[in-house]
C-alpha positions as CSV (number, residue, x, y, z in Angstrom):
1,X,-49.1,-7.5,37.1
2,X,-45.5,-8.0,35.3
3,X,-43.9,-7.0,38.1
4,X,-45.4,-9.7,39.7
5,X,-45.3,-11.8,37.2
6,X,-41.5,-11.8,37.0
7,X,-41.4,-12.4,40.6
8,X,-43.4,-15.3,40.2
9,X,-40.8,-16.7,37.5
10,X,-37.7,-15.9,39.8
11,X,-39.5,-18.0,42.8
12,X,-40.0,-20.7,40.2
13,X,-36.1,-20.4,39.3
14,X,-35.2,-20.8,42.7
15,X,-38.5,-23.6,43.6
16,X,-37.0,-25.9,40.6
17,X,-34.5,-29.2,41.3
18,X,-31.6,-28.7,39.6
19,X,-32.3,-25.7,37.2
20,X,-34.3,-28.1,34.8
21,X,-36.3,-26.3,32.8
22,X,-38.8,-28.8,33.4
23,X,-39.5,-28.6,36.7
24,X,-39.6,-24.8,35.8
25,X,-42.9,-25.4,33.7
26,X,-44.9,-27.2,35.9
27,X,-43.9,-25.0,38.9
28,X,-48.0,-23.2,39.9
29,X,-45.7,-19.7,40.2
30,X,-44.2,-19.9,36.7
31,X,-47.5,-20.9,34.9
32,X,-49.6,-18.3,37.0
33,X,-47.0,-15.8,36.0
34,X,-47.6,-16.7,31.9
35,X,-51.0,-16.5,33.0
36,X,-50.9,-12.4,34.4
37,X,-48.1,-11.6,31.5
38,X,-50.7,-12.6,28.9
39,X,-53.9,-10.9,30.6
40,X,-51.2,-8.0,31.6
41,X,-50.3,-7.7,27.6
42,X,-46.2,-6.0,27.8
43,X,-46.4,-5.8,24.0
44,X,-48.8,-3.4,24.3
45,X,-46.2,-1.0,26.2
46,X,-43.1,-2.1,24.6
47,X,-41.2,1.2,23.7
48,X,-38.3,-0.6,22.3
49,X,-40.6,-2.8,20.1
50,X,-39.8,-1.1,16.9
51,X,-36.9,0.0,17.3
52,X,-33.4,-2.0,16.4
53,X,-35.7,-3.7,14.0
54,X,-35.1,-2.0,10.5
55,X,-37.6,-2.8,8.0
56,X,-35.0,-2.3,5.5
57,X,-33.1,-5.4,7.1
58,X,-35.7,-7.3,7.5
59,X,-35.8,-10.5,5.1
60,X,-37.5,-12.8,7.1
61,X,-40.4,-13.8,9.3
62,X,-39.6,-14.0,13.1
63,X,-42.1,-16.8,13.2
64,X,-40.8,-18.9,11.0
65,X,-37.0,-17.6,12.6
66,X,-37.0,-20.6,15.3
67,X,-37.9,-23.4,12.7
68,X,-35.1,-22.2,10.7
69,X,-32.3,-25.0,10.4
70,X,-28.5,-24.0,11.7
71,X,-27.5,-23.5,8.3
72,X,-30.3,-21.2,7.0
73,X,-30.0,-19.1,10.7
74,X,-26.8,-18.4,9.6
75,X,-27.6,-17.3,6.0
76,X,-30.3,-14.8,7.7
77,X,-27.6,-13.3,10.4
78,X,-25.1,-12.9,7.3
79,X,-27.2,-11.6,5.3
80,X,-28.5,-8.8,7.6
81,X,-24.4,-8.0,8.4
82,X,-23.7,-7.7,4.6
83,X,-26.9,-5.3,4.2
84,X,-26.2,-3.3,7.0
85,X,-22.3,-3.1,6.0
86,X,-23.7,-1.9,2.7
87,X,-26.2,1.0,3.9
88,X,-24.3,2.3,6.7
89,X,-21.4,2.7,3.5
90,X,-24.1,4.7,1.5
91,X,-25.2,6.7,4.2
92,X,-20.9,7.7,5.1
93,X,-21.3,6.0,8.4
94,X,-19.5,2.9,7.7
95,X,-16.4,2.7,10.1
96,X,-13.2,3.4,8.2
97,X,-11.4,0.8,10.7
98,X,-12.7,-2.7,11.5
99,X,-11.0,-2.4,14.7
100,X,-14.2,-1.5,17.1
101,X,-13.2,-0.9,21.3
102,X,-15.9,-4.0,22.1
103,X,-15.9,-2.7,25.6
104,X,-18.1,-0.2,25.0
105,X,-21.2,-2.3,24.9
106,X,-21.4,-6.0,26.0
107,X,-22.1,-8.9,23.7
108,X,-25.0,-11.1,24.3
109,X,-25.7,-14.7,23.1
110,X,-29.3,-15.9,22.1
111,X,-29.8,-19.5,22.0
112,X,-33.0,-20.2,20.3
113,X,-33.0,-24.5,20.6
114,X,-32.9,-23.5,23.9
115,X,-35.7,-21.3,23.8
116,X,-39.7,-21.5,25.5
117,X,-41.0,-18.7,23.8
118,X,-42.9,-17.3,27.0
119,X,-42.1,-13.9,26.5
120,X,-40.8,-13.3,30.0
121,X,-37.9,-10.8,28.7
122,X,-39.5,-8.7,26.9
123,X,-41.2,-6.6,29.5
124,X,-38.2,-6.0,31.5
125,X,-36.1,-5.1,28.8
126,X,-38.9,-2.7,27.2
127,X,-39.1,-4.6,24.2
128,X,-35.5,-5.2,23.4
129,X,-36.4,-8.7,23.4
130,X,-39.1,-10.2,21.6
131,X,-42.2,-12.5,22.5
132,X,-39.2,-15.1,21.5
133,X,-36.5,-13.6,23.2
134,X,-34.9,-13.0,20.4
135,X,-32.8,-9.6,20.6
136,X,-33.2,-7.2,17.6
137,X,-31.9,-7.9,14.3
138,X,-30.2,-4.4,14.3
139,X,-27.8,-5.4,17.0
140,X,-27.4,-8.9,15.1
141,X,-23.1,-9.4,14.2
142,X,-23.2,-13.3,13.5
143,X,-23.6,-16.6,14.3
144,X,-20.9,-18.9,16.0
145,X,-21.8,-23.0,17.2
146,X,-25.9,-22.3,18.6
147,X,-25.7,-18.8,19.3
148,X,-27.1,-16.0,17.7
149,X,-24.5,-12.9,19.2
150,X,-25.6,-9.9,19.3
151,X,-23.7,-6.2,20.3
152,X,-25.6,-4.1,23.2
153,X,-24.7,-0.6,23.3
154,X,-24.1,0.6,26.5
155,X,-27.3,2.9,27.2
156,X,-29.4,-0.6,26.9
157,X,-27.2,-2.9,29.3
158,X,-29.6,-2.2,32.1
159,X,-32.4,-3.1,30.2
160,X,-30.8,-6.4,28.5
161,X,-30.1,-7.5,32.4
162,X,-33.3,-7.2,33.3
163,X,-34.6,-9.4,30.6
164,X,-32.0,-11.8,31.4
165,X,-33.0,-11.9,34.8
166,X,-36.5,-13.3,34.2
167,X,-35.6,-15.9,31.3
168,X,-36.2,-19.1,33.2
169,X,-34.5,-20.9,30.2
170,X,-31.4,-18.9,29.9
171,X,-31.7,-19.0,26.1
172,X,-30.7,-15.3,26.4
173,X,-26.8,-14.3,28.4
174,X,-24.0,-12.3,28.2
175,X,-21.3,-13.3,26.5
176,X,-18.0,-14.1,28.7
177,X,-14.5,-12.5,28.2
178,X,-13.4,-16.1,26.8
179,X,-15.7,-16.4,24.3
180,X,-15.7,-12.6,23.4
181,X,-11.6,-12.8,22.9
182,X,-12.0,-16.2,21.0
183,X,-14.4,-14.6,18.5
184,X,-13.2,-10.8,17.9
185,X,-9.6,-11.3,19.5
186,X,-10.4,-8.5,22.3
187,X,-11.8,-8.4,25.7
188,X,-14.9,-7.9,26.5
189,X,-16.5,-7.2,29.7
């Protein structure tokens, strides 16, 4: 049924004038594939669900994550950076140079304004993403204009792709070269 499902939302993608994410909605494919994701239930099967999602990071709720203003999402990302910074330095695994080879991994862009919330990408990517499509905060590094960026290591990218694939929105995207050099001063892939 999520296999189908995600078929569903691709034929919706491709059935929609223009890419607007309104015709998407109304398409019959893309609300009878919400329909057989919610009676199919991916959370239920998710075996990245918990992971990436440290309770000792957590300061937040994800519900309230989307109603948060610009200002306070950035607080949160900081916030998680600084705590993380600070337990990978107790636990001896904090990096000894900032300097970090960014092309081993790919970094991915959230964009919640842009965000439905369908829960599309989260079967795909085994629960990378969540019902939001939000990526886990464990992967979080900041926030720059409306996006949330995150760093994939490489043993995920495959799933991360397939999330992206089925997000009708395109809330969720890897990050170009351009913006990857303008924000950490490297290339990225």
């Amino acid at each position: 049924m999520i296999d189908r499902a995600h078929e569903l939302i691709r034929e919706a993608q491709r059935s929609a004038k223009n890419n607007n994410l309104g015709d998407v909605l109304n398409i019959s494919e893309y609300q009878e594939a919400i329909r057989l994701l919610k009676e199919a239930d991916p959370l239920s099967i998710d075996s990245l669900k918990d992971q990436l999602r440290s309770n000792s990071l957590r300061s937040f709720s994800m519900s309230d994550y989307g109603r948060k203003t610009l200002a306070e999402r950035k607080a949160i990302v900081e916030d998680i950076a600084n705590r993380r910074a600070a337990l990978l330095k107790i636990m001896g695994r904090y990096p000894a140079s900032l300097q970090t080879n960014l092309t081993e991994g790919r970094i991915l862009l959230h964009a919640p304004n842009d965000n439905l919330s369908d829960g599309a990408a989260t079967y795909p990517s085994k629960g990378f993403f969540d019902v939001n499509n939000v990526p886990p905060w464990d992967t979080w590094v900041c926030y720059v204009d409306s996006y949330l960026v995150s760093w994939v290591p490489p043993v995920l990218e495959e799933l991360v792709s397939a999330g992206i694939a089925v997000n009708p929105e395109e809330c969720i995207r890897w990050a170009g070269p351009a913006f990857v050099n303008s924000l950490f001063g490297v290339d990225g892939k």
